[in-house]
Structures are given as structure tokens and as C-alpha cells.
PyMOL commands that place a pseudoatom at each C-alpha (Angstrom):
pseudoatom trace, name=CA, resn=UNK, resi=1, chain=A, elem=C, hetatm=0, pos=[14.529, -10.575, -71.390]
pseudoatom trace, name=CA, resn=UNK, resi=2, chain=A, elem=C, hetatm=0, pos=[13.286, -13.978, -70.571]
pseudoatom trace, name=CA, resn=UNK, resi=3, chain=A, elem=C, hetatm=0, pos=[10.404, -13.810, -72.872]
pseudoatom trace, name=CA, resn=UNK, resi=4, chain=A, elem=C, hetatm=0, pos=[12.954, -12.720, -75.765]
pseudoatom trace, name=CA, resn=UNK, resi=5, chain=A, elem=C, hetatm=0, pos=[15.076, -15.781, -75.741]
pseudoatom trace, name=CA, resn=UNK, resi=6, chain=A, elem=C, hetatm=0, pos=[12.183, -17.558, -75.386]
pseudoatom trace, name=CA, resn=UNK, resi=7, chain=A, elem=C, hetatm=0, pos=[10.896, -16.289, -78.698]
pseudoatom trace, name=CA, resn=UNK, resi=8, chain=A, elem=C, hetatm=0, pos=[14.211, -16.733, -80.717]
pseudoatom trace, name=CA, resn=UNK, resi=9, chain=A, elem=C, hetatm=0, pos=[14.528, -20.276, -79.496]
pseudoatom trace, name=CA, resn=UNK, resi=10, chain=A, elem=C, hetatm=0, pos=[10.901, -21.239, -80.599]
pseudoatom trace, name=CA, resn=UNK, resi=11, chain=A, elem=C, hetatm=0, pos=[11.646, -19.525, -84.139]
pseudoatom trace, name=CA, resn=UNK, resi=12, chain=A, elem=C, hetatm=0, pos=[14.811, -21.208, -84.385]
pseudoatom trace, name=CA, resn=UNK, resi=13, chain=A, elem=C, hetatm=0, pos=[12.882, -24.520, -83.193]
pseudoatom trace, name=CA, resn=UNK, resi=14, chain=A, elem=C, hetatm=0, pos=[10.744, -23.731, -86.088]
pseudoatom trace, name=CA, resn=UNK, resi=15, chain=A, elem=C, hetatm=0, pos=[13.297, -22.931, -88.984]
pseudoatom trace, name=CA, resn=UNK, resi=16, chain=A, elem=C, hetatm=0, pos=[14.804, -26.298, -87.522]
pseudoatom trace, name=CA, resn=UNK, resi=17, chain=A, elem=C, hetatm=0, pos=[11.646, -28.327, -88.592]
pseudoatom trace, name=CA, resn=UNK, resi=18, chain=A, elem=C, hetatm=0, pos=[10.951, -26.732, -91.670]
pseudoatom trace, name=CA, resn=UNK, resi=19, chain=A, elem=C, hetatm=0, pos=[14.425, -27.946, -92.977]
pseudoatom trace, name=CA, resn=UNK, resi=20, chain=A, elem=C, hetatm=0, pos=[13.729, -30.968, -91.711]
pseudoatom trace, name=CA, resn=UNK, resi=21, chain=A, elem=C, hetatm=0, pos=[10.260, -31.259, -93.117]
pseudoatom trace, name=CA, resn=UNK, resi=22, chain=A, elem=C, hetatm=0, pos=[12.071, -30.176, -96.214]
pseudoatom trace, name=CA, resn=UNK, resi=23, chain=A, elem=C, hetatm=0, pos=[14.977, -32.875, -96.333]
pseudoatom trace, name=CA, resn=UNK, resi=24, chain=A, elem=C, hetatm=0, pos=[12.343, -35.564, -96.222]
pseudoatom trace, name=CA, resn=UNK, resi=25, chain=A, elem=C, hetatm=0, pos=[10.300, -33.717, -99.025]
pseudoatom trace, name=CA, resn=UNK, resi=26, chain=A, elem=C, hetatm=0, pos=[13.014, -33.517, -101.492]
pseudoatom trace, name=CA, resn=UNK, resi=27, chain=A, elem=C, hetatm=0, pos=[14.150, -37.372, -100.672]
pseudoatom trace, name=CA, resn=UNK, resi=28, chain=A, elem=C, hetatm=0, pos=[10.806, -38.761, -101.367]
pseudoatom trace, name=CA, resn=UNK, resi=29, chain=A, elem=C, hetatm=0, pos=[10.775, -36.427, -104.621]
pseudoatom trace, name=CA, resn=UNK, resi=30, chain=A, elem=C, hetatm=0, pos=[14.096, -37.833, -105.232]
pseudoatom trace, name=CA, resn=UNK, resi=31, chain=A, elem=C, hetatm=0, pos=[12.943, -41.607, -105.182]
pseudoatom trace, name=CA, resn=UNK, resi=32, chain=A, elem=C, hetatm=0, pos=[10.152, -40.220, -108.195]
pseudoatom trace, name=CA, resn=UNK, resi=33, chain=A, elem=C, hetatm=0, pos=[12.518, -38.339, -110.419]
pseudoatom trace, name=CA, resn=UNK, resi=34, chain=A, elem=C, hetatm=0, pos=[16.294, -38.749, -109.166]
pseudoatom trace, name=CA, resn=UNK, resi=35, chain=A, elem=C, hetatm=0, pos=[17.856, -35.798, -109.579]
pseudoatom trace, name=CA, resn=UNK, resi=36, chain=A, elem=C, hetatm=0, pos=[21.842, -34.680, -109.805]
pseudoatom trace, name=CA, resn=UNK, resi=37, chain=A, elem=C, hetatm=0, pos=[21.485, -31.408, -107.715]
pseudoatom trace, name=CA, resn=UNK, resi=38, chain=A, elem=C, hetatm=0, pos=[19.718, -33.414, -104.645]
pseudoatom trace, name=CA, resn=UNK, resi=39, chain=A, elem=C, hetatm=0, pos=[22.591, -34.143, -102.315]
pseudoatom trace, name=CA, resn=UNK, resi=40, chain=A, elem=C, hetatm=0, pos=[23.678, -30.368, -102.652]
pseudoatom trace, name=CA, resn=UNK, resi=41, chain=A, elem=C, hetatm=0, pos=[20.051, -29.476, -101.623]
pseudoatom trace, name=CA, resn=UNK, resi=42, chain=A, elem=C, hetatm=0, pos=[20.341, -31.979, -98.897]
pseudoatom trace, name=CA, resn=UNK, resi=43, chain=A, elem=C, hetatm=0, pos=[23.564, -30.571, -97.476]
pseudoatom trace, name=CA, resn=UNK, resi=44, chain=A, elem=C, hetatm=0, pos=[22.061, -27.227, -97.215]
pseudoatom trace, name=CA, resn=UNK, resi=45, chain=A, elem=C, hetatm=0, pos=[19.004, -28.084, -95.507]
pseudoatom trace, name=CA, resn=UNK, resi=46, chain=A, elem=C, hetatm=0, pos=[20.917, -30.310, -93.403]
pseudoatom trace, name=CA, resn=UNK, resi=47, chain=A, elem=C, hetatm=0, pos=[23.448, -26.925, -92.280]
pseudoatom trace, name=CA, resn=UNK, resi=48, chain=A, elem=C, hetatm=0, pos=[20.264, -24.766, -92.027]
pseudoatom trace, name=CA, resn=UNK, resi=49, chain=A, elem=C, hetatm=0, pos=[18.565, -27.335, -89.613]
pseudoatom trace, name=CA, resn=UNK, resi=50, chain=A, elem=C, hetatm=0, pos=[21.782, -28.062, -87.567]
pseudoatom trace, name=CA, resn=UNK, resi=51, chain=A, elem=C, hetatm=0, pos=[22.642, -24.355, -86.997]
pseudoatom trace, name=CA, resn=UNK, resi=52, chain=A, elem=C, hetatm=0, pos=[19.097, -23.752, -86.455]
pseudoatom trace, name=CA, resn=UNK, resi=53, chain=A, elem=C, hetatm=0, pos=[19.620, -26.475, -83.971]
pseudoatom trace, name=CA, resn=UNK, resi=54, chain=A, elem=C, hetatm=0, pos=[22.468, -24.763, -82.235]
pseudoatom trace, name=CA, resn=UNK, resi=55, chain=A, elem=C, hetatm=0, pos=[20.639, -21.133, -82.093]
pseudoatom trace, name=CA, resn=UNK, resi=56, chain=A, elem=C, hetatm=0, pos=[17.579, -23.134, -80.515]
pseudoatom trace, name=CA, resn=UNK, resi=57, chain=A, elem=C, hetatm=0, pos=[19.965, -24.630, -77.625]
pseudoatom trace, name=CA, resn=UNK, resi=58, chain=A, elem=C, hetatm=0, pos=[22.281, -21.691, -77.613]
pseudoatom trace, name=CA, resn=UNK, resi=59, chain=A, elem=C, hetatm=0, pos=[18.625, -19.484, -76.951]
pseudoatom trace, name=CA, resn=UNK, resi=60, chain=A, elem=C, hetatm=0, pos=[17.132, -21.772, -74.300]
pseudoatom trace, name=CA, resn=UNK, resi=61, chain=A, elem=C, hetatm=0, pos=[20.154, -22.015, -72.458]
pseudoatom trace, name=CA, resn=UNK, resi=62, chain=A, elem=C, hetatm=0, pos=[19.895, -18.309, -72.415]
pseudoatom trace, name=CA, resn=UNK, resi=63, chain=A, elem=C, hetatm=0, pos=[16.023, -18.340, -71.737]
pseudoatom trace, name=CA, resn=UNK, resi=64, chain=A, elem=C, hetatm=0, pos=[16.920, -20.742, -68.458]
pseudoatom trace, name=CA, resn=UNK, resi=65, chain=A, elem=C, hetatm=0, pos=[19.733, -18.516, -67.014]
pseudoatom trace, name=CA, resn=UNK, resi=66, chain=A, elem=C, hetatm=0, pos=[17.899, -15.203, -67.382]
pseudoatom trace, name=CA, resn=UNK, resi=67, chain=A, elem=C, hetatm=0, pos=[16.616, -13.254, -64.979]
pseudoatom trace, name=CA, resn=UNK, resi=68, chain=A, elem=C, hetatm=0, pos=[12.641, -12.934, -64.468]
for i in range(1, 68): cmd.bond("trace and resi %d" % i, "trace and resi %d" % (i + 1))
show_as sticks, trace
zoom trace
């Protein structure tokens, strides 16, 4: 059971960065060629990453509590 929240937390951890990797993509694209539709973009990314975030602590907390 361990091992299981493990996993989710890690793939969480990884959604998590992708957004992240992805907010900072589209803003440096942004500074190129503005574009009206980037702060929607942003705001999506930014609730994919935080409850990505949340999953990944709600997970480990899990993970830490578990039973061998």
C-alpha cells in the first residue's frame, strides 16, 4: 500500500512540473508574440499545477502514515 501512494505522489509530482515547465514556456512565447488567450492558459496551468500540488502532499502524507 506504501509503494502505491508512493507512486501517485511521484506522478502527481510530475504532472506538477510539467505545468510548471509549461507556464514558463507559454510566458517566454508570450514576450515573442503577445497573445490575448495567454492569461486564460496561464490560469489553467496554474490550477493543474496547484491541485497537482495538493494530490502530491495529500499522497505522501498517505505514503508516510501507511503501514509497511
Amino acid at each position: 500500500m506504501k509503494d502505491d501512494y508512493k507512486r501517485k505522489s511521484s506522478i502527481a509530482l510530475g504532472i506538477m512540473l510539467i505545468a510548471l515547465m509549461s507556464i514558463m514556456e507559454t510566458w517566454m512565447a508570450d514576450h515573442r508574440l503577445p497573445n490575448p488567450a495567454s492569461p486564460f492558459v496561464w490560469s489553467v496551468l496554474g490550477t493543474v499545477a496547484a491541485v497537482a500540488f495538493g494530490f502530491f502532499c495529500w499522497f505522501r502524507a498517505k505514503a508516510n502514515r501507511a503501514p509497511d
